[in-house]
C-alpha positions as a printed Julia matrix, in Angstrom:
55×3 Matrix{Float64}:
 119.34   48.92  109.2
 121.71   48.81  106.1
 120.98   47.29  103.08
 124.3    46.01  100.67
 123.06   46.36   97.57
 126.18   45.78   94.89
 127.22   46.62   91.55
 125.43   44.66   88.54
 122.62   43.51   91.25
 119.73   42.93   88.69
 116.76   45.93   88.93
 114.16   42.92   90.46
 116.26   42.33   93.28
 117.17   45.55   94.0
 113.31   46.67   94.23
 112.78   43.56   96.53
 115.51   44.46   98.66
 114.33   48.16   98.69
 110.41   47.44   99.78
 111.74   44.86  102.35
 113.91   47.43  104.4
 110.73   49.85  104.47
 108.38   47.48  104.94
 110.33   46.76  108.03
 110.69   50.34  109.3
 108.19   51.88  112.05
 105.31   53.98  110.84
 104.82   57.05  112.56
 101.31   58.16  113.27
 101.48   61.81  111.89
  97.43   62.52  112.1
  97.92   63.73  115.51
  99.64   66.8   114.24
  96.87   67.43  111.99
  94.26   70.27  112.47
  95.04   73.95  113.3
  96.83   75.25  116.54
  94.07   76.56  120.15
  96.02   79.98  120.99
  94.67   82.99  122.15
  97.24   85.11  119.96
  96.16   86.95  117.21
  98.1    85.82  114.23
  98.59   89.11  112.84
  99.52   90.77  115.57
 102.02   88.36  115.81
 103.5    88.87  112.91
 103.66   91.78  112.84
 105.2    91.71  116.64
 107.92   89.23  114.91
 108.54   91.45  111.79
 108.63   94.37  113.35
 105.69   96.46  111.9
 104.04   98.25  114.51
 102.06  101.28  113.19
């Protein structure tokens, strides 16, 4: 969607312009990313896998 929004345009109208374009755009439900990760690695082992760092 694009919004034309041109020079000298008073600050009201602009705002109104502005909260209908995301008023109209889809809301994502991000609370089913939420929470921590089930994996049966061991986070530091990991890591240190990744950087490397074995003893």
């Amino acid at each position: 969607m694009v919004t034309v929004i041109k020079k000298g345009t008073p600050r009201d109208e602009i705002k109104k312009k502005i909260n209908e374009a995301i008023s109209k755009a889809p809301k994502l439900d991000i609370m089913k990313y939420a929470g921590k990760l089930q994996t049966d690695i061991d986070p530091l082992e990991y890591q240190k896998q990744m950087r490397d760092e074995w003893e």
